[in-house]
C-alpha positions, -999 to 999 in steps of 0.1 A, spaced: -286 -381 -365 -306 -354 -385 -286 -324 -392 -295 -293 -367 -321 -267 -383 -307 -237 -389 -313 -204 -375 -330 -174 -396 -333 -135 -395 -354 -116 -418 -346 -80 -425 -378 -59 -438 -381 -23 -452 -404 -4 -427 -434 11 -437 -447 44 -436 -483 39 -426 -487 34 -387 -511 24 -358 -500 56 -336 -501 95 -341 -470 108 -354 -463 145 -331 -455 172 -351 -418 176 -338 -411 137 -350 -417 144 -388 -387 145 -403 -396 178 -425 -393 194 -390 -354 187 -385 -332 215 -400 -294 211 -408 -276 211 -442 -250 187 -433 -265 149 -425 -239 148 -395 -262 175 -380 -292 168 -393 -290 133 -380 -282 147 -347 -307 168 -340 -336 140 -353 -318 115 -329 -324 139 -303 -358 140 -308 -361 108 -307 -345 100 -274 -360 131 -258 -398 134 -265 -419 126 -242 -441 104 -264 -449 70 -253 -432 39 -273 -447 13 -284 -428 -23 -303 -417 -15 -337 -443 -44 -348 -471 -25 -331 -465 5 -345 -468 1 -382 -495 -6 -403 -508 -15 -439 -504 -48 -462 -469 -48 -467 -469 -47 -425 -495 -75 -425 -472 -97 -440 -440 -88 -431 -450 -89 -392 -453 -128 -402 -426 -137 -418 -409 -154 -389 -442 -182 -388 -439 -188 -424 -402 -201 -416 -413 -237 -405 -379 -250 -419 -359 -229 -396 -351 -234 -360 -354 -199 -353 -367 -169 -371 -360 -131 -359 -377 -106 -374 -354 -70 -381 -368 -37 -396 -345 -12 -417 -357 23 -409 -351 51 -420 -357 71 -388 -346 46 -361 -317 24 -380 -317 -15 -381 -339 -24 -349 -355 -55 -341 -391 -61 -341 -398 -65 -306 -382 -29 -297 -396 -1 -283 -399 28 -306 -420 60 -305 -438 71 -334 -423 88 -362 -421 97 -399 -390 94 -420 -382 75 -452 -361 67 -479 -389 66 -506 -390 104 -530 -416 121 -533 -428 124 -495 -429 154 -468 -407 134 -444 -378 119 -472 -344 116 -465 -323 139 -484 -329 123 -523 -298 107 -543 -279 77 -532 -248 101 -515 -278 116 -495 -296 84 -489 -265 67 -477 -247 91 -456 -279 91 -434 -282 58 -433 -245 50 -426 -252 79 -398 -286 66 -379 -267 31 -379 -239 49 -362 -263 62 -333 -268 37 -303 -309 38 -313 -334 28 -291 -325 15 -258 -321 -25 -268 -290 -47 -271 -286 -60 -308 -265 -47 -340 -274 -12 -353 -261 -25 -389 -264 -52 -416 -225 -54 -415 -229 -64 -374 -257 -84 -378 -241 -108 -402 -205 -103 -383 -228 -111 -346 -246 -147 -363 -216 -161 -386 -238 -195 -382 -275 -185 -393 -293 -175 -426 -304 -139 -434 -327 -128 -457 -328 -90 -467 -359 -80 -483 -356 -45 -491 -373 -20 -517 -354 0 -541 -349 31 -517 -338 10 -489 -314 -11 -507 -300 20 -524 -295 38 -492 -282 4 -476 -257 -4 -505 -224 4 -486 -238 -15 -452 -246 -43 -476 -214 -43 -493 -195 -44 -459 -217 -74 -444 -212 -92 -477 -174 -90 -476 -171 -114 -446 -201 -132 -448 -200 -171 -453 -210 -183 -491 -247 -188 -491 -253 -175 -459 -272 -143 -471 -299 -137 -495 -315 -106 -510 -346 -98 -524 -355 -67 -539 -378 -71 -570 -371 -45 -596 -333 -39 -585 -311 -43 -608 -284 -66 -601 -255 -48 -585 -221 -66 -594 -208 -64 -561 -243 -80 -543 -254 -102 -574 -240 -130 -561 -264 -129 -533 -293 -113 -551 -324 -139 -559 -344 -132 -594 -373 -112 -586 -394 -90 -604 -433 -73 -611 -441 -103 -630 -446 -125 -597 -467 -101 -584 -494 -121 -614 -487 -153 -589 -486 -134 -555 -511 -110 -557 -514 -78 -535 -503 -44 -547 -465 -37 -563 -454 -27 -529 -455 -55 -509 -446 -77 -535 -410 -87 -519 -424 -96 -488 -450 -114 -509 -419 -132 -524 -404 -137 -490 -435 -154 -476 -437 -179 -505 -401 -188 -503 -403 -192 -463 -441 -215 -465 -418 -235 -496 -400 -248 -465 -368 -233 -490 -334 -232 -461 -306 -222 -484 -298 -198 -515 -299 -221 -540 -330 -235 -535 -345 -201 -530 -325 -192 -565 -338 -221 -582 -377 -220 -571 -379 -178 -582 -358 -189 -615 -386 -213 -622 -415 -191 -610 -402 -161 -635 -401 -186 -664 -439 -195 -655 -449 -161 -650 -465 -136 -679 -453 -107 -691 -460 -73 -675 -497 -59 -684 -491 -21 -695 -520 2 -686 -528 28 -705 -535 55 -679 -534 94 -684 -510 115 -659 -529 137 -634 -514 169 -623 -509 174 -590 -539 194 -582 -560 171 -600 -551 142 -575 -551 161 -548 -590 171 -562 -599 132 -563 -586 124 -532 -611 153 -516 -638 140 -531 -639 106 -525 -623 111 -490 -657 132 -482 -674 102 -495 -657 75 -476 -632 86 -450 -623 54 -438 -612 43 -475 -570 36 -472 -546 56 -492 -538 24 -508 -580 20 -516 -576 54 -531 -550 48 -550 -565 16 -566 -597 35 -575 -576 64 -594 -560 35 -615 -591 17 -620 -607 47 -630 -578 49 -656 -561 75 -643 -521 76 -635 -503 82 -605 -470 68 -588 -476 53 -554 -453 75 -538 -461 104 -550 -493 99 -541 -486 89 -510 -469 127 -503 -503 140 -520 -523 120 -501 -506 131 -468 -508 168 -480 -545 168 -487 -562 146 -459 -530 145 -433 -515 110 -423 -498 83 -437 -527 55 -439 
């Protein structure tokens, strides 16, 4: 008798870009309190108590990193089961399938709507929204319960640097009990954190030569190769991303000049009145290809100051 397929879930880093209208009163810039305990408090209650229609968390966000991520769970052909989860920052751990209304919060610097900055800051909210009873679902509100609630299955984190910083203590908590090689981790450009190395897979910005797509969607890029490998366990996953880095060439560095902020928030005018149905992510590409230099998300918060939105 063939030994039974395993069961996997896939944790993914939300996105800020999405499908719906954000109100005014569920941007996180809009919540006042010095101390996260009530600042969380009063966002929560906005949450629960707007009148805004919801909408499934996988219907609600948007952009390439979405794109894939939303797909994850058909790429896992060697699996049984595959159960997609988000990390947000403004609703906690929820699954894909819940019922969310629109909002903007995130762990990334740089934007209208981030989280306090520093890991204390970025933590203690997230420790705080995973507290909260979030959307009306059943299902764990934390990493540490959702490896605690499926001893048996496989689960793949695939976070970005803000997000696993911010979910560091959860992680360390789930990690402590979990089963040897029953959780992986990928978050390309972490460095490896001696407490969660052991369940971190190699991954850098030198796959994104092999993967293609922009820098950040490159772990769920890395997710989606390792799931359509047919890859079921750690070690195989370990082993095909140790041989993929050893393949891959070294990191092109682009000789771009810095923009002030005024100056990107001047090209982002001008070629929104030109086109406004290019992407923020479009935009972005043509500032670099222009030669030009800008981090994504601060051009993300310059991009939503000048035009509005998130797209």
């Amino acid at each position: 008798m063939s030994p039974q397929r395993p069961r996997i879930h896939i944790v993914v880093t939300c996105t800020n870009r999405k499908r719906q209208p954000v109100p005014a009163k569920l941007h996180l810039r809009e919540v006042t309190g010095v101390r996260t305990e009530t600042r969380i408090n009063h966002w929560t209650q906005r949450l629960t108590s707007s009148d805004v229609g919801t909408v499934s968390a996988e219907d609600l966000y948007a952009g390439e990193h979405w794109d894939i991520a939303r797909n994850l769970p058909s790429s896992a052909t060697g699996f049984a089961k595959a159960t997609l989860w988000v990390a947000s920052a403004g609703w906690g751990l929820i699954a894909a399938d819940a019922q969310i209304r629109p909002y903007s919060a995130t762990f990334a610097a740089g934007h209208a709507d981030s989280v306090p900055p520093g890991r204390d800051g970025t933590r203690a909210w997230w420790n705080a929204v995973a507290a909260w009873s979030g959307p009306n679902t059943a299902g764990p509100r934390s990493l540490t319960a959702l490896v605690a609630e499926h001893p048996r299955d496989r689960i793949l984190f695939v976070l970005s640097q803000p997000y696993f910083s911010a979910c560091t203590d959860d992680l360390e908590r789930a990690l402590a009990t979990a089963r040897d090689a029953q959780v992986s981790i990928v978050a390309a450009g972490v460095a490896a954190n001696p407490r969660l190395a052991g369940w971190q897979l190699p991954a850098n910005a030198r796959l994104q030569d092999r993967l293609g797509g922009t820098r950040g969607a490159l772990n769920v890029r890395i997710a989606s190769a390792l799931l359509n490998a047919g890859l079921t366990d750690h070690a195989a996953m370990h082993r095909y991303l140790t041989r993929s880095l050893a393949k891959a060439p070294s990191l092109t560095v682009y000789a771009r000049s810095r923009l002030s902020d005024a100056a990107v928030s001047a090209f982002i005018r001008t070629h929104h009145a030109q086109d406004s149905t290019v992407s923020r992510t479009g935009l972005l590409r043509q500032l670099r290809d222009a030669g030009m230099a800008c981090e994504q998300n601060r051009f993300a918060a310059i991009h939503a100051a000048t035009v509005g939105g998130t797209s």
